[in-house]
MIRODREN-471653 format. One line per field, with one value per atom (N, C-alpha, C, O): residue in one letter; x, y, z. Coordinates in nm, 3 decimals, padded with zeros to 5 digits. Last residue first. Layout:
BEGIN
r	c(A ...)
xx	c(X ...)
yy	c(Y ...)
zz	c(Z ...)
***
This chain:
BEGIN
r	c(X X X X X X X X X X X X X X X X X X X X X X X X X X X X X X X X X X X X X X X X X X X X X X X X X X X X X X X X X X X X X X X X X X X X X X X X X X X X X X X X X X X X X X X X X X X X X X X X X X X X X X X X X X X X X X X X X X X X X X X X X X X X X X X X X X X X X X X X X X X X X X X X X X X X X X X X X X X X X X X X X X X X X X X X X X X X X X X X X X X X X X X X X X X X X X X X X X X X X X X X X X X X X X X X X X X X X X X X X X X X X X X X X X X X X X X X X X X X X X X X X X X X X X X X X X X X X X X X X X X X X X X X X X X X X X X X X X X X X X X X X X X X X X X X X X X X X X X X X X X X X X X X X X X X X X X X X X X X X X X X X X X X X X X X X X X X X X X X X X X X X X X X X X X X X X X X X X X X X X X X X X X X X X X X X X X X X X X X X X X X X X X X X X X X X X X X X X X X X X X X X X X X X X X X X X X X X X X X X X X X X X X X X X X X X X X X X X X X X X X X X X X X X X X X X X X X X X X X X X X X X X X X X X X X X X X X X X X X X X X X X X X X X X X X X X X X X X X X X X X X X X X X X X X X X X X X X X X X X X X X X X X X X X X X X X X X X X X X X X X X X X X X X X X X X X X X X X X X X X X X X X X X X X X X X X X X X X X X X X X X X X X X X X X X X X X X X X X X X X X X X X X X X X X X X X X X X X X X X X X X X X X X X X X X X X X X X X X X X X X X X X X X X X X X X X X X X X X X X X X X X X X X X X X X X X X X X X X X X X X X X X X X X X X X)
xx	c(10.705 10.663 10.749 10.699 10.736 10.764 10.698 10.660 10.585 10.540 10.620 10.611 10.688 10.694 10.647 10.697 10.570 10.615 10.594 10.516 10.732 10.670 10.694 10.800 10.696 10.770 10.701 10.586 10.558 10.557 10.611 10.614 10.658 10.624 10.652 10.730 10.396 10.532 10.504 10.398 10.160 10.280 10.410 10.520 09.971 09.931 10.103 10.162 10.013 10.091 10.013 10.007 10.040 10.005 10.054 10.130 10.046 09.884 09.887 09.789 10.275 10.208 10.102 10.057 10.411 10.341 10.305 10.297 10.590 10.532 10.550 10.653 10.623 10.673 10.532 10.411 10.564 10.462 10.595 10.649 10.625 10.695 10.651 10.632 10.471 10.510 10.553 10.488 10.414 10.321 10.495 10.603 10.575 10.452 10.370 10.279 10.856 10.835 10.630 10.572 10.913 11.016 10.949 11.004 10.646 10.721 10.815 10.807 10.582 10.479 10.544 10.500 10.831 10.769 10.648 10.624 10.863 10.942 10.885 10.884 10.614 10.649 10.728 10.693 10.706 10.598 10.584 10.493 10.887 10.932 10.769 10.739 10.827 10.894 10.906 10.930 10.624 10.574 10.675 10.617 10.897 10.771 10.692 10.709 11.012 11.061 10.944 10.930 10.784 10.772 10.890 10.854 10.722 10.629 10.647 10.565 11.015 10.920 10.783 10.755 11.016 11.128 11.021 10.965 10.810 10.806 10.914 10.909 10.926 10.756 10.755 10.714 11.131 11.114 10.998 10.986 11.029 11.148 11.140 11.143 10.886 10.800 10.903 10.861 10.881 10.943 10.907 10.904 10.806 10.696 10.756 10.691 11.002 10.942 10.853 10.842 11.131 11.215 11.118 11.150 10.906 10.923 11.037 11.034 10.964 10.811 10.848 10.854 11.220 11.180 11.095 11.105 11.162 11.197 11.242 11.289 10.855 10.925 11.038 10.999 10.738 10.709 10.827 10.927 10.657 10.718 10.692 10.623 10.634 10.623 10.697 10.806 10.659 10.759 10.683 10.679 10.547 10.531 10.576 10.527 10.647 10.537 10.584 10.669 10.854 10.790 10.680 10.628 10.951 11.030 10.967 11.001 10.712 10.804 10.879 10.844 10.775 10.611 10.679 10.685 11.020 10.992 10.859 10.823 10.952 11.078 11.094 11.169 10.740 10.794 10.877 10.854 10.846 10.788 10.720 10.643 11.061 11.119 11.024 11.047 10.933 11.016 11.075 11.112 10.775 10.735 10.818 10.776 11.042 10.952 10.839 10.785 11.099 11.187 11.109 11.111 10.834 10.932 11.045 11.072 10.899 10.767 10.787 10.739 11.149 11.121 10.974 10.946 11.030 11.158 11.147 11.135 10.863 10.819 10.936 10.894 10.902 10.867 10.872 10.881 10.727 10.744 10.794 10.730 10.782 10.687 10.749 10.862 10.665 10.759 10.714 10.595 10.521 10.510 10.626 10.672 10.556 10.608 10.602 10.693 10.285 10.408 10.448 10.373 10.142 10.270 10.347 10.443 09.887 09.979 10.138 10.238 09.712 09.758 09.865 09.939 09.597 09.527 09.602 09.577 09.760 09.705 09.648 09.659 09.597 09.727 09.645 09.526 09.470 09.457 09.560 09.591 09.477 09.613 09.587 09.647 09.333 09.286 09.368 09.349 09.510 09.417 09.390 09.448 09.689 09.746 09.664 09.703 09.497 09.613 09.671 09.704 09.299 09.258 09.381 09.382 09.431 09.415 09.375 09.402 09.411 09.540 09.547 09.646 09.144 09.154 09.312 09.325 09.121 09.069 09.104 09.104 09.208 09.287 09.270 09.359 09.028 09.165 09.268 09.343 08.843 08.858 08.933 08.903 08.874 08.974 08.946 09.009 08.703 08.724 08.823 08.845 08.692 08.565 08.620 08.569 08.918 08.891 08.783 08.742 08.966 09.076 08.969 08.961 08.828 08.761 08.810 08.749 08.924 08.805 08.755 08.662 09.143 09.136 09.032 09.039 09.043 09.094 09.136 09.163 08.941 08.834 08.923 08.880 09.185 09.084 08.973 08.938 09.265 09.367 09.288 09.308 09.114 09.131 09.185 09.151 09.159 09.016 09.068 09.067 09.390 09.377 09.222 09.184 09.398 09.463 09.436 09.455 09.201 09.181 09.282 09.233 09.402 09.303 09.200 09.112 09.592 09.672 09.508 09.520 09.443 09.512 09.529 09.438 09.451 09.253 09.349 09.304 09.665 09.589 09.431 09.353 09.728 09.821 09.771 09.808 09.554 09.536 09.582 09.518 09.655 09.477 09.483 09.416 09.885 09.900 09.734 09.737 09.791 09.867 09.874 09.873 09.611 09.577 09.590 09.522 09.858 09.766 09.693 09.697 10.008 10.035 09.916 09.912 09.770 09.816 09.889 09.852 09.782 09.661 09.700 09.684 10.036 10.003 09.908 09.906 10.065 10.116 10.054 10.008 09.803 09.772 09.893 09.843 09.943 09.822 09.794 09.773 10.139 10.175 10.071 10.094 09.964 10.049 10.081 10.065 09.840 09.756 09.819 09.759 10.079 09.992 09.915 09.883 10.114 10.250 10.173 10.188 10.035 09.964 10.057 10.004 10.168 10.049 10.003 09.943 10.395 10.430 10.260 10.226 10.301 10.372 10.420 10.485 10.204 10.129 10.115 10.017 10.434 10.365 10.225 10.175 10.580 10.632 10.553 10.559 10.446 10.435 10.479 10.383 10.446 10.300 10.331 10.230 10.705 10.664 10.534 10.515 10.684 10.801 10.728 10.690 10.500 10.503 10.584 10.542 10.660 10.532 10.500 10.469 10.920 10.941 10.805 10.820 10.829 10.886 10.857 10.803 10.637 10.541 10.669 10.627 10.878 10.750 10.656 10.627 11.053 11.086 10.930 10.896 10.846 10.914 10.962 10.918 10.821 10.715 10.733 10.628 11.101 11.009 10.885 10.824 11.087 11.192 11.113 11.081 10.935 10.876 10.994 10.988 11.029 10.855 10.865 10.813 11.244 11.261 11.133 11.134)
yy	c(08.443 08.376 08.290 08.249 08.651 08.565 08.556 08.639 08.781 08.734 08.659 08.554 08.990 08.874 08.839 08.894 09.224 09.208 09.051 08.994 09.435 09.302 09.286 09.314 09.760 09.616 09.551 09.589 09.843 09.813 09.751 09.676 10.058 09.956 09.947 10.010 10.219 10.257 10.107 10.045 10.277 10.229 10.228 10.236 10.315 10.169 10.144 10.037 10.549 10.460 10.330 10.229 10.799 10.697 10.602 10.541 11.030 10.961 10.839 10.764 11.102 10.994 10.944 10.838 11.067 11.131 11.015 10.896 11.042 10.989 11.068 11.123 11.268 11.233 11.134 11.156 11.127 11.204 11.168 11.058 11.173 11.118 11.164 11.273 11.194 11.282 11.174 11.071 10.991 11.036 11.105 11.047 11.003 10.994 11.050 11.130 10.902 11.112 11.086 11.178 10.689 10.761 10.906 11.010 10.568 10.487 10.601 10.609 10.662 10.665 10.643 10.698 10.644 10.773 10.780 10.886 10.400 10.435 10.588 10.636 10.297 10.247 10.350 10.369 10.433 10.487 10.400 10.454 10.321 10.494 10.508 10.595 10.059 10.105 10.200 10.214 10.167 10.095 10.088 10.117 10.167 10.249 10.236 10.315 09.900 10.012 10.151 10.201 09.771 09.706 09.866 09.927 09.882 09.879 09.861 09.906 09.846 09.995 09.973 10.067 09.613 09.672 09.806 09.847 09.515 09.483 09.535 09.477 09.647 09.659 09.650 09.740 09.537 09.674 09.771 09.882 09.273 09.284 09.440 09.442 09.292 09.269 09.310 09.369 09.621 09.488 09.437 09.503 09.893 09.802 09.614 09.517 10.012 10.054 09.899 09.816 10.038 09.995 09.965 09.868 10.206 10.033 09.984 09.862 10.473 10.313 10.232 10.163 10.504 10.497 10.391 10.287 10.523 10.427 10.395 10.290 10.630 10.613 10.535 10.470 10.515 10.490 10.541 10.484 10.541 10.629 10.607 10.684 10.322 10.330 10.425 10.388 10.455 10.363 10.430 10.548 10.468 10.544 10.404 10.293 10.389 10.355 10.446 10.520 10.448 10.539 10.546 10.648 10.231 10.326 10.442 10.496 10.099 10.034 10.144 10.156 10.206 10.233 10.172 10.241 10.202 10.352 10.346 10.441 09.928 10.034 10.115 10.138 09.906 09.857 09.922 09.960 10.078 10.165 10.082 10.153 09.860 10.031 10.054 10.059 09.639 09.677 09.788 09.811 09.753 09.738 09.707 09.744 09.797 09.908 09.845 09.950 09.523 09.638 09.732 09.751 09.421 09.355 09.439 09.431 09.516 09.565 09.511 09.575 09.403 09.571 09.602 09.715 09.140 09.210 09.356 09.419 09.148 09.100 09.145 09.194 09.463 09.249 09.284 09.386 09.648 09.590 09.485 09.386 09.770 09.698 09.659 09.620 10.061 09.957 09.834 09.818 10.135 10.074 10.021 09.914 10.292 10.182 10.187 10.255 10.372 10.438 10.292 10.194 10.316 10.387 10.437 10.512 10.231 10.107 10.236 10.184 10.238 10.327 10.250 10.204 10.113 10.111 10.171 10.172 09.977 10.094 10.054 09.934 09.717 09.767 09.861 09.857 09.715 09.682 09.752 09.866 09.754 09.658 09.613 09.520 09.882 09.764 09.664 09.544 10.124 10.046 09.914 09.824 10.161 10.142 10.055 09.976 10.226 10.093 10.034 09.916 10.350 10.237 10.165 10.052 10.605 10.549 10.390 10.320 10.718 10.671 10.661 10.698 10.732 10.680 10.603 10.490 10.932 10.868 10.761 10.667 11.166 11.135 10.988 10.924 11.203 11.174 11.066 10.968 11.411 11.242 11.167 11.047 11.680 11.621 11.450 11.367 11.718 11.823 11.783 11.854 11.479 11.528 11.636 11.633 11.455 11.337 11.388 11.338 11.674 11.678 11.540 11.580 11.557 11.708 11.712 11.736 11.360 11.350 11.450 11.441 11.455 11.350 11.364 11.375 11.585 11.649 11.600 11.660 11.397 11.521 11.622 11.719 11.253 11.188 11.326 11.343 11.414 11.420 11.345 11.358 11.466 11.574 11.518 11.581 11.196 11.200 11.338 11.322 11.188 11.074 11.152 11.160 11.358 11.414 11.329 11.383 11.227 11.335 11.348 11.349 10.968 10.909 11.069 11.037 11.120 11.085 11.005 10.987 11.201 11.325 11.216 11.229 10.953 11.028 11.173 11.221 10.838 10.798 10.884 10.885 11.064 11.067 10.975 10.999 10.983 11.119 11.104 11.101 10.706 10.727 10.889 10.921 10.757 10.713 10.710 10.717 10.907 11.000 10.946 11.018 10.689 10.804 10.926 10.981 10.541 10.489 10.598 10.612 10.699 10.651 10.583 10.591 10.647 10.802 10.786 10.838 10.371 10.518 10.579 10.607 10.388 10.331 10.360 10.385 10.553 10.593 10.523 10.601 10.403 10.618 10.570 10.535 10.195 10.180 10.325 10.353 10.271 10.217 10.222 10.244 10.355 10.454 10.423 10.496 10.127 10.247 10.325 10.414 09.969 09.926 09.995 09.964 10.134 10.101 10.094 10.169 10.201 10.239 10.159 10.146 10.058 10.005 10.055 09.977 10.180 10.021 09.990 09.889 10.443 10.395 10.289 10.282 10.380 10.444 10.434 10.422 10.358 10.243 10.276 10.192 10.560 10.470 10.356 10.271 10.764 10.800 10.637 10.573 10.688 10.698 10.718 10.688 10.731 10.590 10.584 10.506 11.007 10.978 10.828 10.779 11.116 11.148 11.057 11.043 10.995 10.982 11.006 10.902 11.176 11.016 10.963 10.901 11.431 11.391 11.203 11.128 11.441 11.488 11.412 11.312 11.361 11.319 11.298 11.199 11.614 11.465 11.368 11.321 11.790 11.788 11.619 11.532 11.705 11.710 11.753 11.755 11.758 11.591 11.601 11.494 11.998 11.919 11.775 11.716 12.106 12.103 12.023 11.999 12.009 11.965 11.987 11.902 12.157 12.015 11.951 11.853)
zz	c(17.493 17.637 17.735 17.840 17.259 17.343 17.498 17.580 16.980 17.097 17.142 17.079 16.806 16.825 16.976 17.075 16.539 16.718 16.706 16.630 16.278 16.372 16.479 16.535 16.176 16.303 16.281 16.259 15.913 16.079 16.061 15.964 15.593 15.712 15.882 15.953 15.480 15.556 15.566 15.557 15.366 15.268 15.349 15.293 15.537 15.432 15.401 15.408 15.662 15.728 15.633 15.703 15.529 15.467 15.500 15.426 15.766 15.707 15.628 15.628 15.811 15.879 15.854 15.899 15.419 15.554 15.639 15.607 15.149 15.232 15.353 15.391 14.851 15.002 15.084 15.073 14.558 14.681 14.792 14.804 14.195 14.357 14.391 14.337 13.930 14.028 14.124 14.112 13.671 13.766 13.881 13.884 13.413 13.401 13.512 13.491 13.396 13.410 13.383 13.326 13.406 13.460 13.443 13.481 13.312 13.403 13.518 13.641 13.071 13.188 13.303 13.403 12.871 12.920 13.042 13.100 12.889 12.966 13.028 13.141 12.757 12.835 12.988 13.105 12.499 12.586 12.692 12.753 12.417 12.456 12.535 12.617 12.421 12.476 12.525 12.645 12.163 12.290 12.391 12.496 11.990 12.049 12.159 12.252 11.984 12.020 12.090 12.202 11.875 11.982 12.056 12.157 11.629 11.721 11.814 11.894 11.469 11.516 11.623 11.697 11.507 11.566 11.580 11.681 11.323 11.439 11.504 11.612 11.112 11.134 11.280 11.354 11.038 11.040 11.131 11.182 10.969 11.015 11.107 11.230 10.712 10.850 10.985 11.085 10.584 10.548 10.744 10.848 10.579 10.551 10.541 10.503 10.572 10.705 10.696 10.787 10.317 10.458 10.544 10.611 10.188 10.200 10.270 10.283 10.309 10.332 10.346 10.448 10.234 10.380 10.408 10.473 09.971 10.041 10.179 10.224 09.867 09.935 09.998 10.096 09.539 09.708 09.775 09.731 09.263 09.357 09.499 09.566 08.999 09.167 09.241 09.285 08.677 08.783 08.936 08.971 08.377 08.565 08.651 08.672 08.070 08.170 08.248 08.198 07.869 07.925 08.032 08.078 07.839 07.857 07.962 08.067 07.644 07.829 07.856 07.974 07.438 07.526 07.642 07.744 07.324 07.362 07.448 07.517 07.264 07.354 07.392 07.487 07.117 07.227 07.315 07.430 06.851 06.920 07.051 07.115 06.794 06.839 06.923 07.044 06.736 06.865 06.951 07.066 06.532 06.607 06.759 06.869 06.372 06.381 06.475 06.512 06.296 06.392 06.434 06.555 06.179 06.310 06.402 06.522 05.937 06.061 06.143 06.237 05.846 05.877 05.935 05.974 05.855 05.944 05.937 06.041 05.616 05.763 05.866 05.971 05.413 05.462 05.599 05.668 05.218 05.306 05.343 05.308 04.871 04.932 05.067 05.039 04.703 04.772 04.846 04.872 04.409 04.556 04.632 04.592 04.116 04.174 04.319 04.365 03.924 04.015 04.068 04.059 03.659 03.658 03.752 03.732 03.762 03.665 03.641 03.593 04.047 03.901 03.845 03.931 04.253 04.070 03.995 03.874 04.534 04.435 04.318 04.292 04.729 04.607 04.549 04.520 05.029 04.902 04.804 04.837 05.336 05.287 05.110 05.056 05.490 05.438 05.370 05.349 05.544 05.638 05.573 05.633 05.356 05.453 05.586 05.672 05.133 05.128 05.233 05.241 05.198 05.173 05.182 05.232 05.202 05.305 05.326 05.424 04.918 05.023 05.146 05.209 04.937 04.827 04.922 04.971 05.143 05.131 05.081 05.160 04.961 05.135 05.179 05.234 04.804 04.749 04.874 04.877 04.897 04.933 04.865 04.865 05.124 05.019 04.999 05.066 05.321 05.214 05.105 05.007 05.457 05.398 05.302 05.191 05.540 05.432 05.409 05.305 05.732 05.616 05.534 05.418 05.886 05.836 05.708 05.603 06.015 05.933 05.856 05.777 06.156 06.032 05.919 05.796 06.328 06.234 06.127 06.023 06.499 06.405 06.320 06.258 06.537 06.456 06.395 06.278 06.690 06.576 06.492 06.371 06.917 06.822 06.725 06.626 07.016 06.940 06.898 06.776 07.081 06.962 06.920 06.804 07.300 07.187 07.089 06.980 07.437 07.394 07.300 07.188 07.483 07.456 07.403 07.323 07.655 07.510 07.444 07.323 07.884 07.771 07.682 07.600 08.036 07.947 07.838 07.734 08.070 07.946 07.894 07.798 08.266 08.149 08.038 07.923 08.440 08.345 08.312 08.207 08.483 08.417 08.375 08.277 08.637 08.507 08.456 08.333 08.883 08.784 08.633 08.533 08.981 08.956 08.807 08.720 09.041 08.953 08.876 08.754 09.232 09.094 08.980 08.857 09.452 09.347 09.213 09.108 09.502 09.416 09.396 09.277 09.596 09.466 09.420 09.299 09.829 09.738 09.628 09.545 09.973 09.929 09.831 09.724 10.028 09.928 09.853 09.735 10.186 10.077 09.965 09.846 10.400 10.347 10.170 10.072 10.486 10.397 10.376 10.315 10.568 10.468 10.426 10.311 10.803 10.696 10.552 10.456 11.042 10.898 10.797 10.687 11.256 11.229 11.086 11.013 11.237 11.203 11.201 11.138 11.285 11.192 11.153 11.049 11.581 11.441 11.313 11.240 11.693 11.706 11.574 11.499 11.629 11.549 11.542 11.454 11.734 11.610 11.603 11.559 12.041 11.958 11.834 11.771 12.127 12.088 11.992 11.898 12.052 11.939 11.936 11.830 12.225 12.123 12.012 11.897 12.463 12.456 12.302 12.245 12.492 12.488 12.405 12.300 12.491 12.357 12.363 12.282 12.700 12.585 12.509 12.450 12.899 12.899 12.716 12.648 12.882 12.840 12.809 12.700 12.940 12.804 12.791 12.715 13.205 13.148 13.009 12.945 13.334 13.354 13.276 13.275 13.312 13.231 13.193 13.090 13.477 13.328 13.230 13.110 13.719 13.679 13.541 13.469 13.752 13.732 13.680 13.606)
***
């Protein structure tokens, strides 16, 4: 019966200590997850910020050994009209760089890192939640000191503090 009363004990004890734990971390749990996301989205910009600089030294290699490359680059960067009087240019308007900039909108929102929190957490983290888990807990540990914490002593003649005496009444 001692080790029953001392399993119940360790679980009741154990379970209030996790939840009172757990309504107290709520807020550095949440924070570890959003660093880490944060984390995960800063390597995914230091790779695409490396792959821009290889594709730039490979830019540059190609415009040093060919400066032709060069020449058709001026139009697109600086926006100046070719020189040669025999090919025909197309030319752009303002709605077709207007789509083409929504496209590649669409595809960059698409692809952000969405908040991986748990939704346990954020169940856990709504104030509502918070305070049911703490005050429940504190309960289980309540109950766990209360009903399986300290042993029942048979009372002896020695602990005549806790028996009670008669009263004597004096008549006269």
């Amino acid at each position: 019966m001692k080790f029953l009363g001392f399993v119940l004990f360790c679980v009741f004890f154990a379970v209030g200590v996790g939840a009172i734990a757990l309504s107290i971390l709520v807020d550095e749990a949440q924070s570890y997850y959003n660093s880490k996301d944060l984390l995960t989205k800063t390597e995914s910009d230091n790779e695409k910020v490396q792959s821009l600089d290889a594709d730039y030294d490979v830019l540059i290699k190609h415009i040093q050994q060919n400066p032709q490359v060069l020449q058709r680059l001026k139009r697109v960067t600086l926006g100046q009209e070719p020189q040669t009087e025999d090919t025909v240019f197309p030319k752009v308007s303002q709605q077709q760089l207007e789509a083409a900039r929504q496209a590649l909108l669409g595809d960059l929102e698409s692809s952000l890192i969405k908040p991986c929190i748990p939704q346990w957490l954020r169940h856990c983290a709504e104030p509502r939640s918070r305070h049911i888990l703490f005050f429940s807990g504190a309960g289980l540990v309540l109950v766990a000191f209360v009903f399986f914490g300290t042993p029942s002593r048979k009372l002896t003649t020695s602990d005549t503090s806790l028996q009670s005496t008669p009263i004597k009444h004096n008549t006269q």
